[in-house]
N, C-alpha and C positions, 0 to 999 in steps of 0.2 A: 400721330405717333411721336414719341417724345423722340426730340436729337440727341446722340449716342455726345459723349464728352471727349472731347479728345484726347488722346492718350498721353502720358508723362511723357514719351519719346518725342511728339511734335513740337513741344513747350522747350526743350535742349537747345541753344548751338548745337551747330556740327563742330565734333571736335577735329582737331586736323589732325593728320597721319601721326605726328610723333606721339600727340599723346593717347593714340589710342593704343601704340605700341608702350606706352608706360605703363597701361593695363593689364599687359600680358601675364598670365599666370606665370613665364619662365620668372619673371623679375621679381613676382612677389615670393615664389620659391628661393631666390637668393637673397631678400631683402629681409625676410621672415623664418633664414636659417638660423640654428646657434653658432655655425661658423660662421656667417657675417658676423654675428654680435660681438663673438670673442674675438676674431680680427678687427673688427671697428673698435675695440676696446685698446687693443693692442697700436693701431695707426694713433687715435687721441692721446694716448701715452706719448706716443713717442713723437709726435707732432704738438705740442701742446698750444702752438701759436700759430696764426693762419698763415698758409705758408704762398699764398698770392700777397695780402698786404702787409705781412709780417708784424701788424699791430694788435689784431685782438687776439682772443682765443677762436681755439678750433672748437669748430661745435659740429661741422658735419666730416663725411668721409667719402669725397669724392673720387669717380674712377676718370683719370687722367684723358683715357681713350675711352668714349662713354660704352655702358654696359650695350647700347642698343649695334654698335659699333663691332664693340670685339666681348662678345659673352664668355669667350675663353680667359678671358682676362679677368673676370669677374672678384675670384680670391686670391688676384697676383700682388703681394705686397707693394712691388715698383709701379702695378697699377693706380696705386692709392693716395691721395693726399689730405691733408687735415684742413680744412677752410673753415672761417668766419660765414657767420648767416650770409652779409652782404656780399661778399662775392663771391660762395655759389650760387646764390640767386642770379647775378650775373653771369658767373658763367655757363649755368644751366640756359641763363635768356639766349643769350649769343649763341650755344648751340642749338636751341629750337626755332632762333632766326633762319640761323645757316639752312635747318635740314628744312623748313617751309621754301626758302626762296633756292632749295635744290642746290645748295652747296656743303662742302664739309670743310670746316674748320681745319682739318687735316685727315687725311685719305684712311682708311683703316691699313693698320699694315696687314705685311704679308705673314710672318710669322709671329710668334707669342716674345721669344726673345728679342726681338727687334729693340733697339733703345726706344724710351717714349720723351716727349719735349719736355723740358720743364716747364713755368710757368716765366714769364719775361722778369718780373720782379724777382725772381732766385737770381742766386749766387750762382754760375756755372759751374757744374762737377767734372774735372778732368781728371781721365783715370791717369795714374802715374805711369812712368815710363820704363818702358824693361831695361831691369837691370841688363848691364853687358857682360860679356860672357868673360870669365874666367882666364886671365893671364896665361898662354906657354909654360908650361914647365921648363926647366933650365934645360934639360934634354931634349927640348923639342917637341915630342908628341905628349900630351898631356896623358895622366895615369888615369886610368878607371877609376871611379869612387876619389878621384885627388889624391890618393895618396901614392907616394913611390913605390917600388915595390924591395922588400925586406932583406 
């Protein structure tokens, strides 16, 4: 009796956990949406330079806190940055290091507003400072709407 061939699955690596999760149909439904495309359209506009080494062009459109991470974040603008080939490839590496050797680059948050890191190479964003509140009127109690009354 002739021996049976062995099948294209035994000829594979095993892939490890993340990338089997890259597989998942949720990601290719958000990868393969027109609202990815036109937002990825809309982040390389407006990111025209990689915004990790600030020297080439952006050519991908990375999600900050990755997709496998926080799926709700998926079509979050503040989720999204414009990167050069080489370093999303690294920072794709450095996070499928991290989730192999069972760590995370940073924890997922808890809610979707939370602020997300920049990258170390940005310029730090600090939101401006509230304005102070409105000087005493000469009378003491200040008027509704500022103005005195007629």
């Amino acid at each position: 009796m002739p021996k049976m061939p062995r099948s294209f699955e035994s000829y594979r690596a095993p892939l490890n956990d993340r990338m089997r999760e890259m597989r998942r149909p949720d990601r290719r439904q958000v990868y393969n949406s027109s609202r990815w495309h036109t937002l990825r359209g809309v982040v390389l506009a407006e990111e025209p330079v990689c915004r990790m080494c600030g020297e080439r062009p952006s050519t991908h459109v990375d999600h900050k806190e990755p997709l496998i991470d926080r799926p709700d974040l998926a079509f979050t603008r503040s989720n999204l940055q414009g990167l050069c080939d080489p370093c999303h490839h690294r920072k794709t590496a450095d996070e499928s290091r991290a989730v192999r050797q069972g760590k995370r680059l940073s924890p997922p948050s808890s809610s979707p507003s939370t602020s997300l890191p920049l990258p170390i190479s940005s310029p730090s964003i600090a939101s401006p400072a509230p304005s102070p509140p409105p000087p005493p009127s000469p009378g003491g109690t200040p008027h509704p709407g500022g103005l005195p009354p007629a």
